[in-house]
N, C-alpha and C positions, 0 to 999 in steps of 0.2 A: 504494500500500500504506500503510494508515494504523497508527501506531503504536500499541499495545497499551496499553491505564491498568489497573490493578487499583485500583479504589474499595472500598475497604474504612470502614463503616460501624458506629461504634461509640455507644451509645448512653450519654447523658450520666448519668444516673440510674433511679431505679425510677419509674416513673408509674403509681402506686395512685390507681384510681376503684372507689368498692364496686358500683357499675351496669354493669362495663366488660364487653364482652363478651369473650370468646378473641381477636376479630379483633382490637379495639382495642390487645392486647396486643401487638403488631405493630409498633404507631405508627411506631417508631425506624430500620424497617425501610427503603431508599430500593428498589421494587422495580424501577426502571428501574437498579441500579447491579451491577455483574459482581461476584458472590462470588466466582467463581474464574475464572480464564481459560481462554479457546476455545482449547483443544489445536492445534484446525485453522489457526486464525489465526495462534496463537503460532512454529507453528512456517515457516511461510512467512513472516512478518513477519524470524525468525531468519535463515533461509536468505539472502532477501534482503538484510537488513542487512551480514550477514559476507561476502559476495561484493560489494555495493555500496561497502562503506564501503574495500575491498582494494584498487577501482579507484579508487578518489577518492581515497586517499593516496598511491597510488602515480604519479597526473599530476600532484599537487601538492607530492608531496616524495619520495615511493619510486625513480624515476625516476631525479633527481638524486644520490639515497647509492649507488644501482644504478652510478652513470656511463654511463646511457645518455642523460644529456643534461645540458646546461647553460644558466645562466641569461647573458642578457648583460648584465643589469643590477645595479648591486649592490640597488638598491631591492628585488632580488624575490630576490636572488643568495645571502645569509645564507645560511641555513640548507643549501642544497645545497653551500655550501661548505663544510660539517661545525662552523657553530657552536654550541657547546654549547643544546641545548634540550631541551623536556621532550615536544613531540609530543605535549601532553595529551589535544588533541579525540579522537583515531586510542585513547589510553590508555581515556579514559569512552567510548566503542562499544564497544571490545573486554571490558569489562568489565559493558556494558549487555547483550552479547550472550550472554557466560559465564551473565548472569545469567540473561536468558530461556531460556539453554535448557538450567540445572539447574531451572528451576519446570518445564518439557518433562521434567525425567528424572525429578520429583517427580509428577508427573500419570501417566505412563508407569507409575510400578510401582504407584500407586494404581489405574490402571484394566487391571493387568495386563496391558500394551499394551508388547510387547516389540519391537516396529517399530521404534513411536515411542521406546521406550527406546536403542534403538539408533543413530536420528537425533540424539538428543538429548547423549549421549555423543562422537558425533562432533562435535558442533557446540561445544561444549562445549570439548571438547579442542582443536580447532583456533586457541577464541580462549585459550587460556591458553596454548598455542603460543607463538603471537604477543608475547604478554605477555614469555613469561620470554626471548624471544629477542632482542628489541625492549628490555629495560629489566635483564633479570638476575633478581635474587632481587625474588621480587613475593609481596604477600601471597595467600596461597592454598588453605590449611588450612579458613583461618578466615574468607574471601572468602566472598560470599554471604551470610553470615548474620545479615542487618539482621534477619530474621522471630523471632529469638533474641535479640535485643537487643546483640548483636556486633557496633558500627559502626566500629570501630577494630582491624580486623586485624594482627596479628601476619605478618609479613615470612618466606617460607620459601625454604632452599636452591634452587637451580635445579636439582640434583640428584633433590631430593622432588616437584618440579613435573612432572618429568618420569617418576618409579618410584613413587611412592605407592601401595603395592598396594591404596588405597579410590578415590580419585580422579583418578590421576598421568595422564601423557596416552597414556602405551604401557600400562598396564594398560587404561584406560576405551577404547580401541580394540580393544586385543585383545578385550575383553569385546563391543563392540559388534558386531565378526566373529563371535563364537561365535554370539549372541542372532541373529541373521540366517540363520545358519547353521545352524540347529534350527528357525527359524521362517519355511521360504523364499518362503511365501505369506501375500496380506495385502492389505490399504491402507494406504498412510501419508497417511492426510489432508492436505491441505496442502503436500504434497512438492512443489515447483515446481524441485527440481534432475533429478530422476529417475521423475518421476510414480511414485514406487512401486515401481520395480521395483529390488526389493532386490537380487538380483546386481551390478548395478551402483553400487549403495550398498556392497557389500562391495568392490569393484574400489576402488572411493575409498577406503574405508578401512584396505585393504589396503598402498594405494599411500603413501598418510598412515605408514602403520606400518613402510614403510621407511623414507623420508625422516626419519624425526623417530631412528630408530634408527642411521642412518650420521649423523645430526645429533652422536651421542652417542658414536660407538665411539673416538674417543680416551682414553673413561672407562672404557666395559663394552664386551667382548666382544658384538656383533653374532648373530654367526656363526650361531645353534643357529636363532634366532628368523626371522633373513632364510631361511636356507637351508628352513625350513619352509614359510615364506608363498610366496616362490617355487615351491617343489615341488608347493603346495596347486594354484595355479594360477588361485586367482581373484584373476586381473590386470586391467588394464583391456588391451585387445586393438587399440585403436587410436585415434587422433585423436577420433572420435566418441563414444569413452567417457569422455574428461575432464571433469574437473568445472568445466568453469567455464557461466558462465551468461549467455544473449543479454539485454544491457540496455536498457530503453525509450528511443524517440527523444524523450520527452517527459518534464519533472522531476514528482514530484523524483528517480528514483530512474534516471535516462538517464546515458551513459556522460559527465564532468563536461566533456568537452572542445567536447560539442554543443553548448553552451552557454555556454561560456566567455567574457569578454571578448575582443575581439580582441586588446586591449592584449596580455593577459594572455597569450594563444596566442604571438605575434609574438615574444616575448624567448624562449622555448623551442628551443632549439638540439641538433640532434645534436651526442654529446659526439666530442671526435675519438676515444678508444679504440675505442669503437664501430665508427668511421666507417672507421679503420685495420684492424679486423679483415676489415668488409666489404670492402675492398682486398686484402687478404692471401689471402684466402678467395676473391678472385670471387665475390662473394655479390651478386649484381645483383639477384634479386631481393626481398629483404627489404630491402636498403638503400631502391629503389626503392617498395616498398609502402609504410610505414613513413614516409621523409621525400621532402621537395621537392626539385627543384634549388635552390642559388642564387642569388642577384640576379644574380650578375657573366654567369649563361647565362640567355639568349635562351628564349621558348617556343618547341617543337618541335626543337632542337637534340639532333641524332643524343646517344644515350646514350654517355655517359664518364664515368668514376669522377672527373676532374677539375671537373665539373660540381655535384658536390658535394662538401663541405665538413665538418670535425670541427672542434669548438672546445675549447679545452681550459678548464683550472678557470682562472675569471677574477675580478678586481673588476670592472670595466666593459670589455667587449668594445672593441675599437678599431671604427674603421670598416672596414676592411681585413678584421678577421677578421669582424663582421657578414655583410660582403657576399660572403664564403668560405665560411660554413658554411651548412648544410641545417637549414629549420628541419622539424616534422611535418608530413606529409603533408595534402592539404587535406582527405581522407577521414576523418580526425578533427574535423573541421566540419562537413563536410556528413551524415556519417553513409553514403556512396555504398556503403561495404565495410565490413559488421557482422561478420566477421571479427576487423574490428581492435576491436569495440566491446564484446567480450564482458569480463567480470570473470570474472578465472582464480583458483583455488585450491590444485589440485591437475592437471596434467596427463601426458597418455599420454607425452609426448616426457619432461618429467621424470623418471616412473618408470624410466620406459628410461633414460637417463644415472645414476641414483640404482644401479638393477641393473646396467647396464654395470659403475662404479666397485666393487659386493660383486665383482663375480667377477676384477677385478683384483687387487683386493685381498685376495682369498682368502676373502671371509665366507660365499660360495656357491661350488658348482661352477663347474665349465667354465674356468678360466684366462683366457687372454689372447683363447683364441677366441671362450667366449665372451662376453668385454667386448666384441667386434669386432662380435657381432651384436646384443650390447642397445645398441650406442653409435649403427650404423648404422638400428637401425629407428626411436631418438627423433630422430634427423636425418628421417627420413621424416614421422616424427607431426609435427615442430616443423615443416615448412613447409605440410602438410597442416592442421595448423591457422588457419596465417596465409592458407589460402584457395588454397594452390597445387594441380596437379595433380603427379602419383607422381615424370613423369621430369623434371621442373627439380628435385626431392631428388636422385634418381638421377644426375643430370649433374651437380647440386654436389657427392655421393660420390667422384666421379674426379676432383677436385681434389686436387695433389699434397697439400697442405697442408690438406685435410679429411680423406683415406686414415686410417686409422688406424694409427697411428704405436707399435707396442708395442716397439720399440726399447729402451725403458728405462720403468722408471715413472713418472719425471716428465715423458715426453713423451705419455705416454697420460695422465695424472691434467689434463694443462693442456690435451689437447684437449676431453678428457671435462666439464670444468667450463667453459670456455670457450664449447664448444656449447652448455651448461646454460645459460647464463651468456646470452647471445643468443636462447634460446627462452622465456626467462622475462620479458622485458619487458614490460613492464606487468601485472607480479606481486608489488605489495608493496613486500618488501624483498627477496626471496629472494638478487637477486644480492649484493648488501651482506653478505648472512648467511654465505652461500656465501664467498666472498673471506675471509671472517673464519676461516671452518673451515678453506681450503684454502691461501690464500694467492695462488687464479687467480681469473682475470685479472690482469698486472700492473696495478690500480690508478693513478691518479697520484695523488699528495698533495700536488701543487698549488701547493708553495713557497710566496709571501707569497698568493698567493690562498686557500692554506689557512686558517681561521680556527681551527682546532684543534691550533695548534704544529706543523701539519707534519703530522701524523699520522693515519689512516688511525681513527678510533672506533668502540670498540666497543659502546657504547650509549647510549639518551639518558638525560639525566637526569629523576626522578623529578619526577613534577609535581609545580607550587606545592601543591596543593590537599592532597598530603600530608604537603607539611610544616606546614600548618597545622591540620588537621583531625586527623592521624593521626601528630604530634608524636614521640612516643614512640617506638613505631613502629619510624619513619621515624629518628629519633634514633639507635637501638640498630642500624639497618643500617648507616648511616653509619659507624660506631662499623668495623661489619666490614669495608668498605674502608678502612678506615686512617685515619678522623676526618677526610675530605674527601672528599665525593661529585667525582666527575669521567666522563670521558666513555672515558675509556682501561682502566678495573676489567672486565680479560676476562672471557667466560662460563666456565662449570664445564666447556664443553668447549668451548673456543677454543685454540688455540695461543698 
C-alpha cells in the first residue's frame, strides 16, 4: 500500500504572450500531478495505517506498559520500564491518520457520499482516541488546519476531545451510526476492513461508542446512551465481526515480529503477571499459543505450567531468570498461526467485557445476571479469536476462578477487567488505559527497576517537536499542569 502525496501546484506569476493560445494559458498546470485525492485510495491507505501502525507499537512498546511482557535487557528495557518519553513516531501516525481521514470527511460531504462520511468519522475519531488517551489535552479544535494557514494549534480539554458537539469522538460516532443507518446500502470504495458492508461498520462503531463512553463515566452519566445502543442491537454478534485486520507476511505493512531481528525477538519475555494469571486460571491454552517453553525444559516435555516462566520489571535479567521465563511463541516468526498476526482495534470479546461491566454497574439493564452472560460470551469471542474451538472456552468457564464471581463488586469488576485485560494483547495500549481507569490488574511498579519513581504513568510526554514548533502552545499547557510537564498529570477521567 503506497502512501498518498497531495501535489498541489501553484503558479509563480502571470505569463502574458499576445499570440498565446487558451491552451498555453495552462503552462503552470503539472497534468500528471493529483489536485485532489483518490477517495478510494485515501481511504484504504487510512484503514491500513490505523490498524498497522496499533500492531507495530504495540510489539515495540504497547506490550510492555500493557505488562504482558518484559525486556531482559536494559539496552532495549527503558522505556517498558515506564521512562518518561514522548512516543513521538506512534504521536505523527496518529495524527497523519486524523489527518487523512478529515480530507475523507471533506470529500464525503462534497460528493454527498454519506458511506464514506461515515468511514471517515470513525477513522477519525479513533485516532484522536488515541491521542487524548495516550498524551491528555492535545490540540484538537484547531488540529488539521494547515489548509487555513493554522500551523500552531491551540491545546484543548480532554473533556472537548471527547463531547464537542462539531467534532468530539462520541458525537462524530454517534453521527457516523445515524448516516449508516439511513443509508444501509452502498459501496464504500476502498473498504479493506469490511468490504462495504455497512452493518458491520455500525457493529464497530457501535462497539467504539461504548468503550470510549464507560472510558468517560467517572465524569458523565453513561446510562441513557449505552442502555440505547444496547437495546438498538446493532452489536457485533461474534468473534468474526471484530474489527481487526489479517496483516501481510511481507513488508512493509506484515505483522512487525515476521521480520524482526532475532536479537530483537530473543530479549522479549512473558511478563510474570501474565504468566501468574495463566496459573491461577488454568489457562493452558493461551499461555501455550502465545509463548515458548523455557530453556531450562527439554523439546517434547509433557506440558507443565512449570515449564514456563514470568519475568518480572527488571534492569538486566539475571541468568536464572532468563532461562525461567517464556519468551513468544515461534508462531510470531514464522507466521504458522495468522490468528496471532492480525492488528486488532476494536473486538467482539471487548465489547462483551465493556457490556458485561454497564450492566454491573447499572448503566444498562439486566444486573448481575446479566454481566454473567456478557462477561461469559467475551471469554468465548477472546479464545475464538486467538484461533481456539467453543469447548477449551467452555472448559476454561468451569474454572473455579474464571466462574463468575458476583459476590461483591470488586470481585466481578477485577475479573471483568482482568479477562479484558488478557484478550487484549497485542492491542495498543488498551490494557495500560484500562489499569488507569480501573485500577485491574494489580500492576507491578517495579521498585528500583521502575524508572518512573515507583509509579505506575499516566501519560507520555508531549513530543520534542512541540515544544519547539508549537512553543506557545505547548507553553500555556504546561502552565495547566502546574508549570512542569510530567508523566503522572491524570486524564479528565482517571482516578
Amino acid at each position: 500500500m503506497k502512501k498518498y502525496i497531495v501535489f498541489l501546484t501553484i503558479a509563480a506569476g502571470s505569463i502574458i504572450l499576445a499570440s498565446c493560445s487558451k491552451e498555453l494559458q495552462r503552462v503552470n498546470q503539472n497534468p500528471n500531478a493529483l489536485e485532489s485525492p483518490d477517495a478510494t485510495t485515501l481511504l484504504s491507505n487510512t484503514i491500513v495505517s490505523e490498524f498497522y501502525n496499533n500492531a507495530n507499537i504495540v510489539w515495540t512498546l504497547g506490550n510492555g506498559y500493557d505488562q504482558y511482557m518484559t525486556f531482559s535487557q536494559s539496552y532495549y528495557d527503558q522505556p517498558t520500564r515506564y521512562s518518561p518519553i514522548t512516543n513521538e513516531p506512534y504521536w505523527i501516525s496518529l495524527y497523519e491518520s486524523a489527518r487523512d481521514a478529515n480530507t475523507l470527511y471533506i470529500l464525503a460531504q462534497a460528493k454527498s457520499n454519506p458511506l464514506l462520511e461515515a468511514a471517515a468519522l470513525t477513522l477519525r475519531s479513533y485516532a484522536f482516541a488515541q491521542l487524548t488517551e495516550l498524551w491528555g489535552d492535545i490540540p484538537f479544535k484547531q488540529a488539521l488546519q494547515g489548509n487555513t494557514a493554522i500551523y500552531t494549534p491551540s491545546y484543548d480539554p480532554q473533556q472537548t476531545v471527547y463531547t464537542d458537539t462539531q467534532s468530539g469522538i462520541l458525537p462524530s460516532l454517534k453521527r457516523a451510526d445515524s448516516l449508516l443507518n439511513a443509508n444501509p446500502n452502498g459501496i464504500i470504495s476502498g473498504d479493506m476492513l469490511y468490504n462495504s458492508n455497512t452493518i458491520l461498520w455500525r457493529k464497530f462503531i457501535n462497539a467504539l461508542r461504548l468503550r470510549y463512553l464507560l472510558r468517560v463515566s467517572s465524569k458523565m452519566d453513561p446510562s441513557a446512551e449505552m442502555q440505547s445502543i444496547v437495546a438498538g442491537g446493532t452489536l457485533m454478534q461474534n468473534a468474526t465481526e471484530s474489527a481487526t485486520l489479517q496483516l501481510p507476511t511481507t513488508t512493509p505493512y506484515n505483522f512487525v515480529s515476521l521480520t524482526e531481528r532475532s536479537g530483537d525477538f530473543a530479549v522479549k519475555y512473558l511478563n510474570n503477571i501474565l504468566y501468574n494469571t495463566f496459573v491461577n486460571t488454568s489457562d493452558t491454552a493461551r499461555l501455550t499459543v502465545y509463548f515458548a517453553i523455557n530453556t531450562n525444559t527439554a523439546s517434547g516435555t509433557p506440558f507443565s505450567f512449570s515449564n514456563y516462566g514470568g519475568m518480572p520489571l527488571v534492569v538486566d535479567a539475571t541468568t536464572d531468570q532468563v532461562n525461567g521465563a517464556s519468551n513468544f511463541n515461534a508462531s510470531f516468526k514464522t507466521g504458522s498461526n495468522p490468528s496471532l498476526l492480525k492488528a486488532k482495534v476494536m473486538t467482539y470479546a471487548e465489547q462483551e467485557f465493556v457490556i458485561s461491566e454497564a450492566a454491573l454497574k447499572g448503566y444498562i439493564a439486566g444486573g448481575s445476571a446479566a454481566a454473567k452472560t456478557y462477561y461469559d460470551n467475551a471469554i468465548m469471542g477472546a479464545f475464538a479469536e486467538a484461533g481456539f474451538i467453543a469447548t477449551v472456552a467452555s472448559n476454561y468457564l468451569t474454572h473455579t476462578t474464571v466462574m463468575f464471581d458476583n459476590s461483591s463488586m470488586a470481585s466481578a469488576l477485577n475479573q471483568i477487567i482482568t479477562q479484558k485485560w488478557i484478550s487484549n494483547i497485542n492491542n495498543g495500549f488498551e490494557g495500560w488505559i484500562e489499569y488507569r481507569r480501573t485500577g485491574y490488574p494489580d500492576f507491578q511498579t517495579g521498585g528500583y527497576a521502575n524508572m518512573n519513581n515507583g509509579v505506575i504513568p499516566s501519560r507520555f510526554l508531549y513530543p520534542t517537536s512541540e515544544q519547539t514548533i508549537n512553543s506557545t502552545n505547548y507553553g500555556a499547557e504546561i502552565k495547566n499542569m502546574g508549570g512542569t510537564e510530567n508523566t503522572t498529570f491524570k486524564a479528565w477521567w482517571e482516578k
